[in-house]
C-alpha positions in Angstrom: -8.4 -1.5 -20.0 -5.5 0.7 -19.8 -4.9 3.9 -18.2 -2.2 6.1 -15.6 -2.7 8.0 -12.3 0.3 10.1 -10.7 -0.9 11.6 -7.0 1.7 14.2 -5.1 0.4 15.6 -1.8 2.1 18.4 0.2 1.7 19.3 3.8 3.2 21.7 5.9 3.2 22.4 10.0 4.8 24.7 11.4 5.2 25.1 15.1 4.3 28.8 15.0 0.6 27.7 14.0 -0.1 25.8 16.5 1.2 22.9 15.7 3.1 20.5 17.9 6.2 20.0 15.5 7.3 22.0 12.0 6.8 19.4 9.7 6.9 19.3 6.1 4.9 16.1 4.5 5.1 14.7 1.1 2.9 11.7 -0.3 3.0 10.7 -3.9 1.7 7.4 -5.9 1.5 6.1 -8.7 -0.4 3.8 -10.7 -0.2 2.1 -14.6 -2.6 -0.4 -16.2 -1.6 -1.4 -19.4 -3.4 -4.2 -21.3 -2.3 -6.6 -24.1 -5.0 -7.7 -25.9 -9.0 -8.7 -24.8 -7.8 -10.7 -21.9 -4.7 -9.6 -20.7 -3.7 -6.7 -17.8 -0.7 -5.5 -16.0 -0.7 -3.0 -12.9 1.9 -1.6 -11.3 1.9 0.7 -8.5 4.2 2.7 -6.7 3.7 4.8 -2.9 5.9 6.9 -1.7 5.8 9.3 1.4 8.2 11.2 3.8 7.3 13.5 7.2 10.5 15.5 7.2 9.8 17.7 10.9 12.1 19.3 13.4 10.9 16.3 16.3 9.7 13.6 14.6 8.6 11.8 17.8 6.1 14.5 18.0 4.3 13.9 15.2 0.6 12.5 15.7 0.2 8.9 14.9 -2.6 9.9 12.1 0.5 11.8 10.2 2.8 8.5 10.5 2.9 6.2 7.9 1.9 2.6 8.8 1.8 -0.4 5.4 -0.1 -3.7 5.2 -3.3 -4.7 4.0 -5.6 -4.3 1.6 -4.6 -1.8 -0.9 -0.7 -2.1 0.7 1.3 -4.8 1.4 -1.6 -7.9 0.7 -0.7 -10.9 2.9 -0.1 -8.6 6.3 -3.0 -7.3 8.6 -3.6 -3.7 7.5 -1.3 -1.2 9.5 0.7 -4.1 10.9 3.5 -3.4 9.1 5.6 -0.1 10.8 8.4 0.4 13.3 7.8 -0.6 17.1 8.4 1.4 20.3 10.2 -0.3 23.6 7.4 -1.8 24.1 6.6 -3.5 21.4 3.7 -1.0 20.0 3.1 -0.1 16.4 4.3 3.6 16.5 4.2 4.1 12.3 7.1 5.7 10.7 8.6 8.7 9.0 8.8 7.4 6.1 6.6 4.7 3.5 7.4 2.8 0.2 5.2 0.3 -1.5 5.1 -1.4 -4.6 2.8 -4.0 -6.0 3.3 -5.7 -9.6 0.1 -7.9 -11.0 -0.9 -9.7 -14.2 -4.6 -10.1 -14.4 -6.5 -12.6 -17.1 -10.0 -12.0 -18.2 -11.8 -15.6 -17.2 -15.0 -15.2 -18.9 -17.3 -11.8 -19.4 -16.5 -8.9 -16.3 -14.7 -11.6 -14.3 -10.7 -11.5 -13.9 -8.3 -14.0 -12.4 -5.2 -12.1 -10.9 -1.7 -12.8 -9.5 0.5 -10.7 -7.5 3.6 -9.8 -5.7 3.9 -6.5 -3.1 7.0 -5.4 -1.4 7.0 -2.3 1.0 8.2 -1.2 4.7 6.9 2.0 6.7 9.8 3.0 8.4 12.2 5.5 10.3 15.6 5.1 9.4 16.3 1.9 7.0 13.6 -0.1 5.1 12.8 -3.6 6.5 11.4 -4.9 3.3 8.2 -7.1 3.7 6.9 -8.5 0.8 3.1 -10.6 0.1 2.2 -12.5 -3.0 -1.5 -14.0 -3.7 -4.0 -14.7 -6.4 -7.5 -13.4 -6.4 -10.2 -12.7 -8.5 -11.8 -9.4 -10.0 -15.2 -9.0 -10.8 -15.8 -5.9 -13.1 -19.5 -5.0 -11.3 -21.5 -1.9 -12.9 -20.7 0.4 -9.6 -16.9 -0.8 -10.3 -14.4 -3.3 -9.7 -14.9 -5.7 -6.5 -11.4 -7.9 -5.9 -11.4 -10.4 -3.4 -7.8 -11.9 -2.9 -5.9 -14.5 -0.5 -2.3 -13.7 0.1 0.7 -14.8 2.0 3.3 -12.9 3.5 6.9 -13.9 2.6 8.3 -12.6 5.8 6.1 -13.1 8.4 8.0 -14.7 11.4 7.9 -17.5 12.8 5.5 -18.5 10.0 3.5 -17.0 7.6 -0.2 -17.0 7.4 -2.5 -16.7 4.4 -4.8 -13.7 4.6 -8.0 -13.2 2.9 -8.3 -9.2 1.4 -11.4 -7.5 -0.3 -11.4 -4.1 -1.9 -14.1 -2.3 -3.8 -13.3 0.6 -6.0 -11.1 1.7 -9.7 -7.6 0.6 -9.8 -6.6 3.8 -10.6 
């Protein structure tokens, strides 16, 4: 019913072990669940991350940061939220920030109803803040929590759809 989870993750490349850029990589989230009562929940989360490296344009796409989705931005296609090349490609960026706020109601038993707003950008130089707001429902199974939620992105252009997201697993 309540509980707190703070995750910091350090990387380092350097170009002297083989790899392709020196890069120095820092990830960090956190997460609070506070409850009021039988029947009432708050979450909060927070995701942060930065690849500080002496050629960013080197660094592999699987070290880029890329938001949307799922357990990121809810109302957004997962990884479709991140800077774009010339071309118009997804190229992810150097630097992440999410944040999601949600209120969750106990409806009867191990089922929940929720509401919730996100906001985040993966980006290189300035944040182009996207932000997603839904309702869904939790089911609290005995292998863990299964949340199935439909969400809209606020800044989708030229017009926002409303996306259907399903997640199993703690929200911790």
């Amino acid at each position: 019913m309540s509980g707190n989870k703070q995750t910091i993750m350090f990387e380092v490349g350097d170009e002297r072990a083989l790899s392709e850029t020196s890069v120095f990589r820092l990830r960090g989230t956190s997460t609070w669940i506070s409850s009021l009562g039988e029947n009432h929940r708050g979450l909060f989360k927070v995701d942060v991350g930065a690849n500080i490296a002496s050629d960013p344009s080197k660094l592999s796409p699987s070290l880029r940061f890329f938001a949307g989705g799922d357990n990121s931005v809810r109302g957004y296609e997962y990884e479709s939220i991140s800077p774009l090349d010339d071309a118009g490609n997804k190229t992810g960026g150097q630097y992440i920030a999410t944040s999601t706020l949600e209120y969750q109601y106990r409806i009867t038993g191990n089922w929940w109803g929720a509401t919730f707003f996100d906001v985040g950008d993966a980006f290189d130089d300035d944040p182009e803040w996207k932000r997603g707001a839904g309702f869904g429902v939790r089911w609290v199974s005995p292998v863990g929590p299964v949340k199935f939620d439909y969400a809209r992105g606020l800044d989708n252009k030229p017009q926002a759809e409303w996306r259907i997201h399903f997640s199993l697993g703690p929200e911790l």
